[in-house]
mmJSON file of the N, C-alpha and C atoms, coordinates in Angstrom:
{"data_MODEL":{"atom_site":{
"group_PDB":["ATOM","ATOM","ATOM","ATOM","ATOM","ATOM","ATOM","ATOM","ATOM","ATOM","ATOM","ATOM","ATOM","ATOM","ATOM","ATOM","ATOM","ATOM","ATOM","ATOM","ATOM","ATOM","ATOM","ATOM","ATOM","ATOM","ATOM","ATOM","ATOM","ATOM","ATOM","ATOM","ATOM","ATOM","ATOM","ATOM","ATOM","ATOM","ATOM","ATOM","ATOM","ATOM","ATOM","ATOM","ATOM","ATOM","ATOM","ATOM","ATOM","ATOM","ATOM","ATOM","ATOM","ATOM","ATOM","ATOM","ATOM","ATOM","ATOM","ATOM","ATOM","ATOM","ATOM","ATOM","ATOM","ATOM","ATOM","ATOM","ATOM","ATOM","ATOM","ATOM","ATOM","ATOM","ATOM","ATOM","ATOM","ATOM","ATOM","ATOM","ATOM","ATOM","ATOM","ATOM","ATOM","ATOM","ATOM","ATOM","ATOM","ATOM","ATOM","ATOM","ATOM","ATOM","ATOM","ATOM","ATOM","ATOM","ATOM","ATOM","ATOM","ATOM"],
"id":[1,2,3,4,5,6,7,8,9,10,11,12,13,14,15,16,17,18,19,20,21,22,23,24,25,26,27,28,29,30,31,32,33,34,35,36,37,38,39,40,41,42,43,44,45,46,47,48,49,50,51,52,53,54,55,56,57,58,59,60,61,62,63,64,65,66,67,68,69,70,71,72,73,74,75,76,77,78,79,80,81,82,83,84,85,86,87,88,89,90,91,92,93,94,95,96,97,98,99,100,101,102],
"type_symbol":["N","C","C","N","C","C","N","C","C","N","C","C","N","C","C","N","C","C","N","C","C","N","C","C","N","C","C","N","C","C","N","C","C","N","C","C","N","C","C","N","C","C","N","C","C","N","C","C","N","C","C","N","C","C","N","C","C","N","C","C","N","C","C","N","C","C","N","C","C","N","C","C","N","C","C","N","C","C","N","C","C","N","C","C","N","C","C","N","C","C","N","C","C","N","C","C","N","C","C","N","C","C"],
"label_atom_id":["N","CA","C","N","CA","C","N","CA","C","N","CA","C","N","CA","C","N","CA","C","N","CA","C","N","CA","C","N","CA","C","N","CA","C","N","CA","C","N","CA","C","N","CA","C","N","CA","C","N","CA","C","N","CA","C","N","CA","C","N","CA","C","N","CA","C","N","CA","C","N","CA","C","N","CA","C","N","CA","C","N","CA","C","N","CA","C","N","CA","C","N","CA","C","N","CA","C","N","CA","C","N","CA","C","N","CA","C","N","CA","C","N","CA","C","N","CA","C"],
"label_alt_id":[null,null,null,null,null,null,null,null,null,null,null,null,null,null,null,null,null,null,null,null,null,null,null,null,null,null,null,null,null,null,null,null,null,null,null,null,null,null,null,null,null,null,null,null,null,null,null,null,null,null,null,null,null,null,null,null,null,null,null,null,null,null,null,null,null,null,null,null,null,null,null,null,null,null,null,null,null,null,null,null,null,null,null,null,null,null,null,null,null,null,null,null,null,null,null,null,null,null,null,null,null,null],
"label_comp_id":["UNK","UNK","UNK","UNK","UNK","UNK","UNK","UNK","UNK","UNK","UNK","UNK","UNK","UNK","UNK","UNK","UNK","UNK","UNK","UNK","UNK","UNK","UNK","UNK","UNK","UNK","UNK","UNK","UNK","UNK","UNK","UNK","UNK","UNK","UNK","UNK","UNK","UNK","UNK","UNK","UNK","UNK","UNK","UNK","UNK","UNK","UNK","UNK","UNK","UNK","UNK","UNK","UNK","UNK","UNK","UNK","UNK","UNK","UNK","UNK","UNK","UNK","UNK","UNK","UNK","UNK","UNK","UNK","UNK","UNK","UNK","UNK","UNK","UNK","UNK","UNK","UNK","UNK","UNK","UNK","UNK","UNK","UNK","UNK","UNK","UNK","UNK","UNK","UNK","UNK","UNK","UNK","UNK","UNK","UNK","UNK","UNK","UNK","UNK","UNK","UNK","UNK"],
"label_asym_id":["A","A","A","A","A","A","A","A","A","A","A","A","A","A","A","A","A","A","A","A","A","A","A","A","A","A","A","A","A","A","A","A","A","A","A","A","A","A","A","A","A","A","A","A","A","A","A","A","A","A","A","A","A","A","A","A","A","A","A","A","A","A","A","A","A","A","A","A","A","A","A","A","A","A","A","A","A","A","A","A","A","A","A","A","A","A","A","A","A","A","A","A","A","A","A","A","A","A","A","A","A","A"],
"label_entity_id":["1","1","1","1","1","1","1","1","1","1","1","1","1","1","1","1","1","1","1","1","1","1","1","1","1","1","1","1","1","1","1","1","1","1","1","1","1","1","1","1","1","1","1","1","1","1","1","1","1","1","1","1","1","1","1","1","1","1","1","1","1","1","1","1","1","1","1","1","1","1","1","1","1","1","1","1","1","1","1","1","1","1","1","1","1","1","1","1","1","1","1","1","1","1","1","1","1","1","1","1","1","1"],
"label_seq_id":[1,1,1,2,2,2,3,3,3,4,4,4,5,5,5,6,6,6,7,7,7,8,8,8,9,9,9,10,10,10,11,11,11,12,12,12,13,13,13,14,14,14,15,15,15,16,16,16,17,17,17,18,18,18,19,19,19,20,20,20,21,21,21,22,22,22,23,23,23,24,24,24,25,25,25,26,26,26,27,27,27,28,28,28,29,29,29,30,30,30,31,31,31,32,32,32,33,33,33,34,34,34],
"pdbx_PDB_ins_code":[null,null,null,null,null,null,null,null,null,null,null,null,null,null,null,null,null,null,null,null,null,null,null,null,null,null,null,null,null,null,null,null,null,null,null,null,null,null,null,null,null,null,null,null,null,null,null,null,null,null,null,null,null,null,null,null,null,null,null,null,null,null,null,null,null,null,null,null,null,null,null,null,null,null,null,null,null,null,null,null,null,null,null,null,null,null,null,null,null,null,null,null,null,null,null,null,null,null,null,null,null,null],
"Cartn_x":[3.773,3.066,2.446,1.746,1.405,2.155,3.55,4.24,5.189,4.926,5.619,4.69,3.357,1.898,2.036,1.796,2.621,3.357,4.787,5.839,5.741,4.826,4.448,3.049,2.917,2.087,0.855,0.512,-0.924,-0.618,-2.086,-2.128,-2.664,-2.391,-2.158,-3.647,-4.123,-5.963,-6.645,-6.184,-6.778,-6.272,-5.031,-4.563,-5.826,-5.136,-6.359,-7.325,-8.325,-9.48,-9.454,-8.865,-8.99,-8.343,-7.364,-6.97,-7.361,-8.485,-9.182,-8.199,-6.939,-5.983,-6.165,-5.687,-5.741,-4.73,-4.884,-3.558,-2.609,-2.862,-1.437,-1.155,-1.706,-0.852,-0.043,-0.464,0.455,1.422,1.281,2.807,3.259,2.763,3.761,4.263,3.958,4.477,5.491,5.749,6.753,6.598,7.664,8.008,8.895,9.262,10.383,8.698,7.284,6.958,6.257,6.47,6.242,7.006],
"Cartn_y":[6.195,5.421,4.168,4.228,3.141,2.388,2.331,1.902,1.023,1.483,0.956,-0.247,-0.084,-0.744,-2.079,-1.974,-3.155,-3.659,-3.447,-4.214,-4.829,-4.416,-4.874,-6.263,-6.87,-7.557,-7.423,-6.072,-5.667,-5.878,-5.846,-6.258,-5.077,-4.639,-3.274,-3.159,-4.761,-4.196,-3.76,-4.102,-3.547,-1.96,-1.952,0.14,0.541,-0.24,0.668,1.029,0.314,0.502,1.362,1.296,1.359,3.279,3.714,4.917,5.682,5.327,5.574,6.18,5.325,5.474,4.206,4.228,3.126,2.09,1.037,-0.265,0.409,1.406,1.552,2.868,3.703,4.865,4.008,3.034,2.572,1.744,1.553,0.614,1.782,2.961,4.184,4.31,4.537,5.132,4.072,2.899,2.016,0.601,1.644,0.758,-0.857,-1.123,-2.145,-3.388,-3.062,-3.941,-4.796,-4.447,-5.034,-6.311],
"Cartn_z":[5.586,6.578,5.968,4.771,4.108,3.586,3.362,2.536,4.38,5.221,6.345,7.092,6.967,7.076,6.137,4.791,4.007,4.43,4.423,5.235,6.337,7.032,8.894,8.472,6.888,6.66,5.943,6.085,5.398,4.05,3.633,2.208,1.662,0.764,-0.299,-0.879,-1.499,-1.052,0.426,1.101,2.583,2.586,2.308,2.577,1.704,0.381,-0.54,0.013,0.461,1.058,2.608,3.446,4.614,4.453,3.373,3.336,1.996,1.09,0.233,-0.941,-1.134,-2.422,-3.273,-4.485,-5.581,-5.275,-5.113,-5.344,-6.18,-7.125,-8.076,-7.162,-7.185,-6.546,-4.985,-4.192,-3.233,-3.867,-5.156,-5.817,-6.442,-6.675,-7.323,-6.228,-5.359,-3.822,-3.067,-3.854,-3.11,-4.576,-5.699,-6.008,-5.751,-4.859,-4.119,-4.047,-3.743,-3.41,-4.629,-5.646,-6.743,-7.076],
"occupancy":[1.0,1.0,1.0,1.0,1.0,1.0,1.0,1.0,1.0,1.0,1.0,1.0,1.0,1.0,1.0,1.0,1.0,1.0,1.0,1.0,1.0,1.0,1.0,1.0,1.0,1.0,1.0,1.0,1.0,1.0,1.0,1.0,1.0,1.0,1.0,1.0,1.0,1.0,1.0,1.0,1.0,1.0,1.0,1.0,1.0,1.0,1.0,1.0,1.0,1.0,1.0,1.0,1.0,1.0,1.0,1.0,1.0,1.0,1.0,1.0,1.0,1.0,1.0,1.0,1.0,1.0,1.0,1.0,1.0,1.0,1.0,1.0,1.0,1.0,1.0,1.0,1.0,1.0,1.0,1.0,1.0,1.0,1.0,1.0,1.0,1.0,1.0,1.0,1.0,1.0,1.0,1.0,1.0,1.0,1.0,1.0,1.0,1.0,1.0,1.0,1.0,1.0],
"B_iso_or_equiv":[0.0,0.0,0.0,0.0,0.0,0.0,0.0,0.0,0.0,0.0,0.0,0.0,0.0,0.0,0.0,0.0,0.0,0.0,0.0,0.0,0.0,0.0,0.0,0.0,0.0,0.0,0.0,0.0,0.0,0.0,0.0,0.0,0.0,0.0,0.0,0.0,0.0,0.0,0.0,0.0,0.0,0.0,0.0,0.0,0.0,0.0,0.0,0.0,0.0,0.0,0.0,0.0,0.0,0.0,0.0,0.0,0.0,0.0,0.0,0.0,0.0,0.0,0.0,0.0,0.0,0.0,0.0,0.0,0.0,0.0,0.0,0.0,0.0,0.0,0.0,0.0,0.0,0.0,0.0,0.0,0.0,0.0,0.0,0.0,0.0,0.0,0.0,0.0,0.0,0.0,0.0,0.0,0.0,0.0,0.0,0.0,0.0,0.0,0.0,0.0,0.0,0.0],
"pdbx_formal_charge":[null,null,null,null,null,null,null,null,null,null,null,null,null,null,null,null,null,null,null,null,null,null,null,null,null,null,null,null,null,null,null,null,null,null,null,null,null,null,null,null,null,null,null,null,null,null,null,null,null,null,null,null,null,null,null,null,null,null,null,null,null,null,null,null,null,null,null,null,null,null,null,null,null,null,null,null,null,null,null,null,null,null,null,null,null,null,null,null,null,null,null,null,null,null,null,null,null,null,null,null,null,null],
"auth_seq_id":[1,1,1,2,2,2,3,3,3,4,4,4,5,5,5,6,6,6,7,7,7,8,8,8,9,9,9,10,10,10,11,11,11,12,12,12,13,13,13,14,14,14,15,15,15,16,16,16,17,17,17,18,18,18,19,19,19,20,20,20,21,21,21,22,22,22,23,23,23,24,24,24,25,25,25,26,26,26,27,27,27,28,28,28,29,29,29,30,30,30,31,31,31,32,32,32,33,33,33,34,34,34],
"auth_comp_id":["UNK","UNK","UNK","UNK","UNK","UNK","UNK","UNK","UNK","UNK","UNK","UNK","UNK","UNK","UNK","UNK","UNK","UNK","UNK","UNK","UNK","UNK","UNK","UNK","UNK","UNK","UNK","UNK","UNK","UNK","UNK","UNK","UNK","UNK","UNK","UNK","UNK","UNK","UNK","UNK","UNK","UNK","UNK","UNK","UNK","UNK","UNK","UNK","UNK","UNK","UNK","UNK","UNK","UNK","UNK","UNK","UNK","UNK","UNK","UNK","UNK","UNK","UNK","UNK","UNK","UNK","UNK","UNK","UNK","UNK","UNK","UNK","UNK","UNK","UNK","UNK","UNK","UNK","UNK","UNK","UNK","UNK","UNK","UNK","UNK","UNK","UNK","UNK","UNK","UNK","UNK","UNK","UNK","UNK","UNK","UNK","UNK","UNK","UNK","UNK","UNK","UNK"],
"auth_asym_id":["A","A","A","A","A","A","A","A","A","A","A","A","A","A","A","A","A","A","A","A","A","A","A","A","A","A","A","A","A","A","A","A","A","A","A","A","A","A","A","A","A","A","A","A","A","A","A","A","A","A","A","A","A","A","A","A","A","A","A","A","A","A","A","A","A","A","A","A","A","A","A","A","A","A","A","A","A","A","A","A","A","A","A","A","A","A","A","A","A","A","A","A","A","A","A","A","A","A","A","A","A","A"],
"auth_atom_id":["N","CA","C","N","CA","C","N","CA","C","N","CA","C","N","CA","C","N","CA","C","N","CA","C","N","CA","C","N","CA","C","N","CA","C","N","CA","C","N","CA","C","N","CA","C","N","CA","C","N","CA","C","N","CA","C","N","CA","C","N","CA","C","N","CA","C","N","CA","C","N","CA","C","N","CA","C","N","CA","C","N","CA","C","N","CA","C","N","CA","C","N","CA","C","N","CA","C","N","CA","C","N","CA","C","N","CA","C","N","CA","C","N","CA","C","N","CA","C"],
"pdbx_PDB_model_num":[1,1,1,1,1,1,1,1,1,1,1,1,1,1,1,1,1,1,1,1,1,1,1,1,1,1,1,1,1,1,1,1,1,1,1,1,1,1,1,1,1,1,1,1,1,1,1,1,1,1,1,1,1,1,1,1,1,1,1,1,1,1,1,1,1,1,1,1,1,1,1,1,1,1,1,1,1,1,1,1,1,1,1,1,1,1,1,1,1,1,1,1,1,1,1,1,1,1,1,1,1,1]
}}}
């Protein structure tokens, strides 16, 4: 879901925050957006 949220524009500091995971665990979780 987060990794589909990114793609739709969000910014990976906002998931971070808004779903209380680290910027790196959402780039472990979708390496492609690196």
């Amino acid at each position: 879901m987060i990794v589909e949220l990114y793609k739709t524009g969000r910014k990976v500091l906002e998931l971070s925050r808004e779903y209380g995971v680290s910027e790196v665990t959402i780039y472990k979780w979708a390496p492609a957006l690196r």
